[in-house]
C-alpha positions as CSV (number, residue, x, y, z in Angstrom):
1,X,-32.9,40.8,-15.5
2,X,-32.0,38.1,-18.1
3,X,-30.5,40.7,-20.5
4,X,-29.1,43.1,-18.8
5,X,-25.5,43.7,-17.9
6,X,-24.8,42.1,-14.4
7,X,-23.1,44.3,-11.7
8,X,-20.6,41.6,-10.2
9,X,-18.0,41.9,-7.1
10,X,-15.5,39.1,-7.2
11,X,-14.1,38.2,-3.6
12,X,-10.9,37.2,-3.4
13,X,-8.2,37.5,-0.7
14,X,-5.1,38.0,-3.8
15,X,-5.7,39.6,-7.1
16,X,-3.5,40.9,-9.7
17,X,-0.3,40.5,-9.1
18,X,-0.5,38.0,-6.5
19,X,0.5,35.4,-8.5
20,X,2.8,33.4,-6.1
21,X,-0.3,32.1,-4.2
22,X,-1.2,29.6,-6.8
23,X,-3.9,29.5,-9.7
24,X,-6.6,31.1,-7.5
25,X,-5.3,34.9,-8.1
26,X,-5.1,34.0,-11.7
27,X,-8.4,32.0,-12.1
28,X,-10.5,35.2,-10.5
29,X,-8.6,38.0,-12.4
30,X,-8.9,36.4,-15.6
31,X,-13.2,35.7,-15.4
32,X,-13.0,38.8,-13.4
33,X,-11.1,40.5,-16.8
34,X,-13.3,38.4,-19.4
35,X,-16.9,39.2,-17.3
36,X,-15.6,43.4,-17.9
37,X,-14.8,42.6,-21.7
38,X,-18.5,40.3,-22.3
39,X,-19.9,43.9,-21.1
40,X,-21.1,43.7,-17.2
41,X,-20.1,45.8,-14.5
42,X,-17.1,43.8,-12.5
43,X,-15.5,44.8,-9.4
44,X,-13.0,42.7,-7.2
45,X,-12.4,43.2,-3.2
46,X,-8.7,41.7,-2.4
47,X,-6.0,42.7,-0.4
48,X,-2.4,44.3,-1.0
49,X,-0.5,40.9,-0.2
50,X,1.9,39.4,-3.0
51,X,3.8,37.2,-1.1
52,X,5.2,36.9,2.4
53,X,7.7,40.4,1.9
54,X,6.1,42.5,-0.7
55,X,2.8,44.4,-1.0
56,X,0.8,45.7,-4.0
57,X,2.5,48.8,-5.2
58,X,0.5,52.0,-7.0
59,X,1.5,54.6,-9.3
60,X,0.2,57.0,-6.2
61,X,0.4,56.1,-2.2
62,X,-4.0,55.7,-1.8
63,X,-5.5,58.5,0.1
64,X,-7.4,56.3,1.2
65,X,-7.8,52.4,1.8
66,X,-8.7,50.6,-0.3
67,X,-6.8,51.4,-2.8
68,X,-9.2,51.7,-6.0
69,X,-7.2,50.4,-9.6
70,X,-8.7,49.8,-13.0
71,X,-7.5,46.5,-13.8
72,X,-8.5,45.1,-17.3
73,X,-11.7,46.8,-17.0
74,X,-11.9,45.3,-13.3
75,X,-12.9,47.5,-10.0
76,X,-10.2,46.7,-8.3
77,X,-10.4,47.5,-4.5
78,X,-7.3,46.4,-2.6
79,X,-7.4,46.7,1.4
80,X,-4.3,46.8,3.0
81,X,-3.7,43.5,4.8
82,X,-2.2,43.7,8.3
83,X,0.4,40.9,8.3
84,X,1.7,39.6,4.9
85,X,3.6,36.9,6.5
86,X,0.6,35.5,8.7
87,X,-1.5,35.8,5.6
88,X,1.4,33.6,3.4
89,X,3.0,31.1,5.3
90,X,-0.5,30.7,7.7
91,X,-3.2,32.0,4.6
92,X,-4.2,33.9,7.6
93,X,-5.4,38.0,5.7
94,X,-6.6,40.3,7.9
95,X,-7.8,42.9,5.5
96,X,-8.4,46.8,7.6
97,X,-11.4,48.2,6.9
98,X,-13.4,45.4,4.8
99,X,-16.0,44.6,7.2
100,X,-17.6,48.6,7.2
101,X,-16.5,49.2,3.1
102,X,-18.7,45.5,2.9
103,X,-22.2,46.7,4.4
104,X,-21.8,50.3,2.7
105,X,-20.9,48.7,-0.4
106,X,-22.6,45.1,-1.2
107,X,-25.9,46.5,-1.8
108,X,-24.8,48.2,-5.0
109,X,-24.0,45.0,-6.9
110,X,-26.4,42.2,-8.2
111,X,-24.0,39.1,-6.9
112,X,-20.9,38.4,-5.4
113,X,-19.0,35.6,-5.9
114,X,-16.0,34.5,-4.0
115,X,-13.1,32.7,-4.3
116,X,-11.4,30.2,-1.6
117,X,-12.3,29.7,1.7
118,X,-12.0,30.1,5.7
119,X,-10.5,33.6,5.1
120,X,-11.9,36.7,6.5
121,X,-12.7,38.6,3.2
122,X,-15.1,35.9,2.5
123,X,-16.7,35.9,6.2
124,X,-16.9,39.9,6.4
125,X,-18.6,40.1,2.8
126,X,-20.9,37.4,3.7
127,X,-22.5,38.6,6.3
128,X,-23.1,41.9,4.9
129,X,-24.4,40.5,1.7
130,X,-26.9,38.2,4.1
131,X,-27.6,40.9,5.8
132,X,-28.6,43.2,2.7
133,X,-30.1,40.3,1.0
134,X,-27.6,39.8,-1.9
135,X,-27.0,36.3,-3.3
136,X,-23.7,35.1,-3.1
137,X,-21.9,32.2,-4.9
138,X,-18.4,30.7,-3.7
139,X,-16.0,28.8,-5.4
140,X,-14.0,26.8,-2.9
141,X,-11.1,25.4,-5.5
142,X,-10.7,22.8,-3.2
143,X,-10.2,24.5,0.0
144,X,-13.4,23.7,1.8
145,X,-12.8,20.5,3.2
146,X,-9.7,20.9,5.9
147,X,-7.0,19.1,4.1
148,X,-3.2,18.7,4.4
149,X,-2.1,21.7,7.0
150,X,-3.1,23.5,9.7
151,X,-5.9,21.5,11.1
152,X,-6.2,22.6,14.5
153,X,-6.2,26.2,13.2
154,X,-9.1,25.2,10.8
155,X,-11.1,24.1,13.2
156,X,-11.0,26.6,15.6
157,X,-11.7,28.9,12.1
158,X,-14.8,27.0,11.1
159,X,-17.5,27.8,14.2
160,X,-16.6,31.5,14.3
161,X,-15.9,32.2,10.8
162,X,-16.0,29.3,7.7
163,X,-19.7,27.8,8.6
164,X,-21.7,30.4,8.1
165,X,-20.0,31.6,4.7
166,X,-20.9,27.6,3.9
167,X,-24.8,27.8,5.1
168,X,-24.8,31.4,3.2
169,X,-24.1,30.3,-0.3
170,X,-26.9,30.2,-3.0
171,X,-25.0,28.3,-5.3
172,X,-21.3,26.5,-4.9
173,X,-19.2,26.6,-8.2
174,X,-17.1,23.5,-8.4
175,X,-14.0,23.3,-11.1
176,X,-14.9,19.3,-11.4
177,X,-16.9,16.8,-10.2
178,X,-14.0,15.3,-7.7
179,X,-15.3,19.0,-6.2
180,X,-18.9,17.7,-6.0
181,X,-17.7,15.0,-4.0
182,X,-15.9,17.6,-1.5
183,X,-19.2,19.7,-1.4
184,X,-21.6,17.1,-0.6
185,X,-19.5,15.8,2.0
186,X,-20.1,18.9,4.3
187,X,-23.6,18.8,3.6
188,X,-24.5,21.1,0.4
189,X,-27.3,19.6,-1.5
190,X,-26.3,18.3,-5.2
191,X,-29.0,20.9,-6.5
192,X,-26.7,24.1,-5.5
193,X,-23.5,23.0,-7.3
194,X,-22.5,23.7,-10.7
195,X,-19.5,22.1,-12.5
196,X,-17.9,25.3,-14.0
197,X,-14.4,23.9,-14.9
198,X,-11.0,26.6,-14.5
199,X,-10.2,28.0,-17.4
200,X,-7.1,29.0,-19.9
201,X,-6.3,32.0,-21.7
202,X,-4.5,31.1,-24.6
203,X,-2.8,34.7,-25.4
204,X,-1.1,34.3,-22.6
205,X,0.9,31.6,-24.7
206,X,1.4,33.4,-27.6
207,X,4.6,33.9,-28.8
208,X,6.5,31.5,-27.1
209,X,10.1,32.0,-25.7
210,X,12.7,30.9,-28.0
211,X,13.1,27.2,-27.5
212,X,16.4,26.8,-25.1
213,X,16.0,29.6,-23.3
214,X,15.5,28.2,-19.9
215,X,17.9,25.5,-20.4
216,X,20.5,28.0,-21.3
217,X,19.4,30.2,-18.4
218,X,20.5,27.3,-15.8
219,X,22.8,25.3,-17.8
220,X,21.0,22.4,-19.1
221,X,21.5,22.2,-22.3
222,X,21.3,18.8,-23.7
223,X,19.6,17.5,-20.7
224,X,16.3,15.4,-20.7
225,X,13.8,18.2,-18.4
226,X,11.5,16.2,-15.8
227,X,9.1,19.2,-14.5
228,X,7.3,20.0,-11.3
229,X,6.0,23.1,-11.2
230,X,3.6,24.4,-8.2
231,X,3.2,25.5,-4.9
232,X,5.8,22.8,-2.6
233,X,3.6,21.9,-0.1
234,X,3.0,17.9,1.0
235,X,-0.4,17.5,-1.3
236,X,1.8,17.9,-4.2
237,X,3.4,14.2,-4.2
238,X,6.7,15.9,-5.2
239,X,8.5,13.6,-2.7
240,X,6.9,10.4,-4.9
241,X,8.5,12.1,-8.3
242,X,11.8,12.2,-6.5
243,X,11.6,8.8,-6.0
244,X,10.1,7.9,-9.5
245,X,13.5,9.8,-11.0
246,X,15.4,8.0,-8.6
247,X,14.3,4.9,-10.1
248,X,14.6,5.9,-13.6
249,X,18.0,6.4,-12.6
250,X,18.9,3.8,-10.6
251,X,17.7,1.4,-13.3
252,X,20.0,3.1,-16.2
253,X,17.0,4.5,-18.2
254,X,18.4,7.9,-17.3
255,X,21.8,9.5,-16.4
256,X,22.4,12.4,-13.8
257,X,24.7,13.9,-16.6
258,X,22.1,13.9,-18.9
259,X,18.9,14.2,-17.6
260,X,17.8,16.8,-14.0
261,X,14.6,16.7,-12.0
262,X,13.3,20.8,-11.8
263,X,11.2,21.7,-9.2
264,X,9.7,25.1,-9.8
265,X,7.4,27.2,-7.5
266,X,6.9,28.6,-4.3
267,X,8.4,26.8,-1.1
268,X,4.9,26.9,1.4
269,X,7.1,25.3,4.1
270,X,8.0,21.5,2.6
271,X,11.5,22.5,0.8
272,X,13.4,21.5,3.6
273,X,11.8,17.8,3.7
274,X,12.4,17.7,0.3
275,X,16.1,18.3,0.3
276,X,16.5,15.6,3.2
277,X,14.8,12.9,0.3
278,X,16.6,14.3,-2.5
279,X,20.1,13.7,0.2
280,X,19.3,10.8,0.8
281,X,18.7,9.3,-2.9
282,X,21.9,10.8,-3.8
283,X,20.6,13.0,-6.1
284,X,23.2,15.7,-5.9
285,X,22.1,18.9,-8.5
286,X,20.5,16.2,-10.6
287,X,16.9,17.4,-8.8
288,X,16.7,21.5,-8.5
289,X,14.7,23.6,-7.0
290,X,14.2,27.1,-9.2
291,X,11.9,29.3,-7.0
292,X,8.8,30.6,-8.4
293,X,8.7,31.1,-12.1
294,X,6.6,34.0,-13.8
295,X,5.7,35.4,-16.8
296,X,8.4,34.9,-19.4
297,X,10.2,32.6,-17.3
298,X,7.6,30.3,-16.4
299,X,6.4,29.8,-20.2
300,X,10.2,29.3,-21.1
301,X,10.5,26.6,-18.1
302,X,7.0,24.9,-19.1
303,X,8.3,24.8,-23.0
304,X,11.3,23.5,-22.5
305,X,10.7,20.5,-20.0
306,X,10.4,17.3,-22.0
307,X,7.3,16.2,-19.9
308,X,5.7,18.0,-16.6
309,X,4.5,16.3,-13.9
310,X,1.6,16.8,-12.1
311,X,1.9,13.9,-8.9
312,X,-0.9,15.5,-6.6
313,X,-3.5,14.1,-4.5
314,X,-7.2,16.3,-3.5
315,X,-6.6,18.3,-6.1
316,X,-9.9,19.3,-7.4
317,X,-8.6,20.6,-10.9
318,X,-4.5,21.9,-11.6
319,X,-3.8,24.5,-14.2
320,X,-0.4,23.7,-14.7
321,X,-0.6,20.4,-17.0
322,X,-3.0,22.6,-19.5
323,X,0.0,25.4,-19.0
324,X,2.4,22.7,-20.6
325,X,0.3,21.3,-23.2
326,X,-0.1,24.8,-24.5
327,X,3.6,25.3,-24.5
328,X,3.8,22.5,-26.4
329,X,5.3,19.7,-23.7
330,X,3.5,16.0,-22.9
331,X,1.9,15.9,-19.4
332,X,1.8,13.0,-16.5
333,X,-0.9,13.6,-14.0
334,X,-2.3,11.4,-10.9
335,X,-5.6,10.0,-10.8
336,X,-6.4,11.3,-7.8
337,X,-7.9,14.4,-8.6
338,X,-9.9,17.1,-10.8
339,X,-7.2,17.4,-13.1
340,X,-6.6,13.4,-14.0
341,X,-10.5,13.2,-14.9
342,X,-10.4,16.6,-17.2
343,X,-6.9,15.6,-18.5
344,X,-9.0,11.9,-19.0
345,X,-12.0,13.3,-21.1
346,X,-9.2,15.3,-23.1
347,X,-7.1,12.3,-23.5
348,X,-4.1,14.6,-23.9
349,X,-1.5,13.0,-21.4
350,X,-0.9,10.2,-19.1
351,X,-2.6,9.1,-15.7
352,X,-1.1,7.6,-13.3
353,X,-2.0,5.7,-9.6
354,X,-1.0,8.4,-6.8
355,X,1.6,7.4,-4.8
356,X,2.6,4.9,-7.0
357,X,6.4,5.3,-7.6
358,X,6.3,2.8,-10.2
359,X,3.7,3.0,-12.2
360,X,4.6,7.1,-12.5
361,X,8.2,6.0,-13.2
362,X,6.9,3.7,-15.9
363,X,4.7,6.5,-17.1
364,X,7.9,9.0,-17.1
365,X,9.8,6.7,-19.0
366,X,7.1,5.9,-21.8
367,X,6.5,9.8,-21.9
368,X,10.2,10.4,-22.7
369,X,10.5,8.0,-25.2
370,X,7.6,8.2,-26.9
371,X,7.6,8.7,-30.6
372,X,7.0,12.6,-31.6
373,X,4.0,11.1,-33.8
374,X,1.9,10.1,-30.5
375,X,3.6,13.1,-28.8
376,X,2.9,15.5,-31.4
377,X,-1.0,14.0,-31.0
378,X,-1.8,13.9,-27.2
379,X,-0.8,18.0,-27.1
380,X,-2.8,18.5,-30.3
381,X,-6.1,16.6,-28.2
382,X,-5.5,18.5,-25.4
383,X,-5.0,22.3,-27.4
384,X,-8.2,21.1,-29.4
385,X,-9.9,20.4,-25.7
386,X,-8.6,23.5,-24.4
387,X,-10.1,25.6,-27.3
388,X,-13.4,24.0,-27.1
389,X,-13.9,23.9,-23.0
390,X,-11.7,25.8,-21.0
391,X,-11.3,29.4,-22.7
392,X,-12.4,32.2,-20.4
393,X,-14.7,33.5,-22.8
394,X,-16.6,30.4,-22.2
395,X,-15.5,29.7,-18.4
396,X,-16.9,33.5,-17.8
397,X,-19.9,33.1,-19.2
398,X,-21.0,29.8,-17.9
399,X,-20.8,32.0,-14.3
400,X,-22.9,34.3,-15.6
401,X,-25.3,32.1,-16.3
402,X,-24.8,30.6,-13.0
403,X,-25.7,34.0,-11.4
404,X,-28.9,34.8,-13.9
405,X,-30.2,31.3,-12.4
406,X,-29.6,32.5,-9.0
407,X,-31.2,36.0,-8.9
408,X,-34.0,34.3,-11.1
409,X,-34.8,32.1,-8.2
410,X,-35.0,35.1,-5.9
411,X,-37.6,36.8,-7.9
């Protein structure tokens, strides 16, 4: 068992493509893609859902659901999802057919290990993986304690459906230790977690758009770039960055002619709420929202930004700020959350007190004017961190060894 290739199903509710909800798709593709390269035998169950309109295409309408796809080297087994709307703007998938595909199918793989929580992909595979007496792991990224929305909904969710994936687990995976913290709040003994932190894959930054290209795109040349980029949602502090630029502003270290606020990503119903602070601080076009940003786009916005900004609160590790430092830009992140203690022990940006519109203003302004020696230094530390912790060749196989120490305490 301790040498031979695993045979691995990855649960997850969005796979590749599904990139507009958040680092989650991304994170499970990419140890899902890396687990396939290292040799093992990797599936992935997920849905068709891409966003709220759109659904996974194929080369061939599926005979039959799922849909199976080679992805990378991945299994890829996409169910179709009844209601892409309920599923993005409620994170409510109701994948047909998963529940029977899940007790025909678990038994033929070694481990599963899933990704997020209270959504019925995770409780169907679950039970059929308790029931056929396969281990499973689950790596919550921060979703198991109910946070932020939908609270009433949660709770309703939990006795029917989230619990018993929770008491089910034989090992949690967290991203950091703030996860620890969320883990052993509910309960889980210390003994079942493992700090496996999220990883990057730095070909993904490699080449580079040519600098300019996103400033030209929206017409900011010249401009000092402030940059939020993530899901909108209330967590995400974005309001406190308005009102740190607002201050920057207001006290002449910056100019609305010279200088915007871009806030890229996808709107999960805070926008509006936004655009009523951003009114009311007289921002004007100074502070723009861009949408989500992909691919090409999103390494052009990321290089170009002068310093991103990650203002976030119970958020147990952020990809983003390690996005930017590989494109090259200087990073502010809160120190409430997974991300300001990694982005700590890297000492490759600036922390800051959530919710604090000074102190991140101060930080903002010290950022932009720091000298490109110290600049040039602090994205050097965090590359250097990034090279020697978070690649997926190491990320993936620190799960595998995760599993092996699971199925050996089964035999």
């Amino acid at each position: 068992m301790s040498d031979r290739p695993l045979r691995i199903l990855h649960v997850v509710p969005y796979f590749y493509p599904a990139w507009a909800y958040g680092g989650i798709p991304r994170i499970a593709y990419e140890i899902a893609r890396e687990q396939a390269r290292q040799g093992h035998r990797v599936s992935a169950a997920t849905t068709d859902a891409l966003d709220a309109e759109s659904r996974r295409s194929f080369a061939e309408a599926p005979a039959a659901w799922p849909a199976e796809e080679n992805v990378d080297g991945v299994s890829a087994y996409y169910f179709r999802n009844l209601s892409n709307s309920l599923a993005y703007h409620m994170q409510f998938f109701t994948p047909l057919g998963a529940r029977g595909w899940a007790r025909r199918h678990v038994p033929e793989f070694d481990i599963l290990h899933m990704h997020g929580h209270r959504h019925l992909l995770n409780s169907a595979f679950a039970r059929a993986a308790r029931k056929r007496h396969v281990p499973y792991i689950l790596a919550a990224n921060g979703t198991a304690p109910a946070i932020e929305r939908r609270f009433l909904l949660k709770r309703l969710f939990d006795p029917f459906f989230g619990n018993h994936v929770l008491r089910g687990a034989a090992h949690f995976a967290a991203v950091s230790e703030s996860e620890i913290g969320q883990y052993t709040a509910l309960g889980i003994p210390r003994e079942k977690i493992s700090v496996v932190y999220n990883g990057i894959n730095p070909a993904n930054f490699t080449p580079l758009p040519e600098p300019g290209t996103f400033r030209r795109r929206h017409g900011l040349e010249g401009r000092k770039l402030l940059l939020y980029l993530g899901k909108i949602t209330p967590r995400k502090g974005i309001e406190i960055l308005i009102r740190s630029y607002a201050k920057l502003l207001r006290e002449g270290h910056l100019k609305k002619d010279d200088s915007a606020l871009i806030i890229a990503g996808n709107d999960m119903g805070y926008r509006r709420a936004l655009e009523r602070e951003i009114a009311r601080l007289r921002l004007g076009d100074a502070a723009r929202f861009v949408g989500l940003v992909v691919g090409g786009e999103k390494l052009a916005c990321l290089a170009d930004a002068d310093v991103c900004v990650y203002p976030s609160t119970q958020e147990i590790f952020g990809l983003v700020p390690f996005e930017a430092l590989m494109c090259g830009t200087a990073v502010v992140v809160t120190d409430d959350c997974g991300c300001g203690e990694v982005m700590e022990r890297a000492r490759a940006g600036r922390i800051v007190k959530y919710g604090d519109v000074d102190d991140l203003a101060a930080a903002l302004r010290d950022t932009l004017n720091m000298p490109e020696k110290e600049r040039h230094g602090m994205i050097a530390a965090g590359k250097k961190f990034i090279a020697e912790h978070l690649t997926y060749e190491n990320i993936a196989g620190q799960h595998i060894d995760v599993y092996r120490r699971v199925l050996a305490e089964r035999h």
